[in-house]
Structure formats: structure tokens, C-alpha cells
N, C-alpha and C positions, 0 to 999 in steps of 0.2 A: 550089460555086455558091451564090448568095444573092440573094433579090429583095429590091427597095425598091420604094415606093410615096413620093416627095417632090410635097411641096404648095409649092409658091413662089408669095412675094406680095410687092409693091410692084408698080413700075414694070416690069412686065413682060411686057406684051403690046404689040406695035406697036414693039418693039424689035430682033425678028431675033434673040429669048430661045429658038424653038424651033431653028430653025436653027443657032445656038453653040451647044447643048444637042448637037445630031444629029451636029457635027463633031467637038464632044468626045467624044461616045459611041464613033463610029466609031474613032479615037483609040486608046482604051481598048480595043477588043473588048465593048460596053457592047452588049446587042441591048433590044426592047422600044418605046417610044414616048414621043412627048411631045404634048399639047395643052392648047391655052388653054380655061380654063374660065369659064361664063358671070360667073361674080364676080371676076374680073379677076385671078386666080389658074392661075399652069401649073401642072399635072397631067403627071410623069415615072413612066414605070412601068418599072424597069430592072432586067437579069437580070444576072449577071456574079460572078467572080471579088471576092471581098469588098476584096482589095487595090484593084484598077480600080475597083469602086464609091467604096469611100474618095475616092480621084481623083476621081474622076467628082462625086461631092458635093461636095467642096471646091471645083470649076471652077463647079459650078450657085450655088454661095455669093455667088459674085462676079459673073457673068453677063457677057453683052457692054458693052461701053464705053458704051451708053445705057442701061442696065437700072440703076435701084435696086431691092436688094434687101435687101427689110425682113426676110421670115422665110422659115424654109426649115425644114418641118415634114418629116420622113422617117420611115415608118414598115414594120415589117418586114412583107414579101408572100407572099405564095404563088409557089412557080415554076412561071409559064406558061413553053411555046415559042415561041419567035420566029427570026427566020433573021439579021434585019438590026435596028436603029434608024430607026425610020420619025418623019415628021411625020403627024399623027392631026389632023381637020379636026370 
């Protein structure tokens, strides 16, 4: 098991960026959360199998069909518990 912490930035709020993130997650068996942050930047904190992460990154790379995305910063986490992939408000 391996946690991440990703910072994504562009066009990515107001897009339906958490929601693709949480079906992807679920997907994978990806648990942890996602939320928009007040500088226009999503906040993903994901627990999981290092292979499903990998996955799981490269899907957040690309985003939903309206989402440009500029950067996608990922940095290594601590492992919290979580049960599911939640959307975080």
C-alpha cells in the first residue's frame, strides 16, 4: 500500500474534475478523497496499491472531457484509513 497527495491545476473546477476522479478511484479500488481548493487547484489524497495509483495518476493527468490540465504535482503521504473515495466540500 502507498499514499499520494496530487495537486492538479488548470481548468479544473466547475468541470465534474471531482466526480471523474471518484469514478476512477472507485475503479481502481483507490479509497481517500478529493476537493477543490480555494486557488483553483484539486486536492486528491489517495491510498492504494502502487500499480492502481500509477493508474489512477495517469487518468487524473488527463481529466474529464472539459478539464485542462496544466500540472499535476504528486507528492508521497502518509497512510491514513479510509473505507471508500469520497467527494470532500
Amino acid at each position: 500500500m502507498k499514499a499520494v497527495e496530487i495537486y492538479v491545476s488548470g481548468v479544473v473546477q466547475g468541470v465534474g474534475f471531482r466526480y471523474y476522479t471518484t469514478r476512477i478511484a472507485k475503479e481502481l479500488g483507490i479509497r481517500g478523497f478529493v476537493k477543490n481548493l480555494a486557488d483553483g487547484r484539486v486536492y486528491i489524497y489517495a491510498v492504494g496499491e502502487e500499480s492502481s495509483l500509477e493508474k489512477f495518476i495517469s487518468n487524473v493527468r488527463y481529466g474529464p472531457p472539459l478539464a485542462i490540465v496544466r500540472d499535476v504535482e504528486v507528492k508521497n503521504a502518509e497512510i491514513k484509513e479510509f473505507e471508500r473515495f469520497e467527494v470532500r466540500r
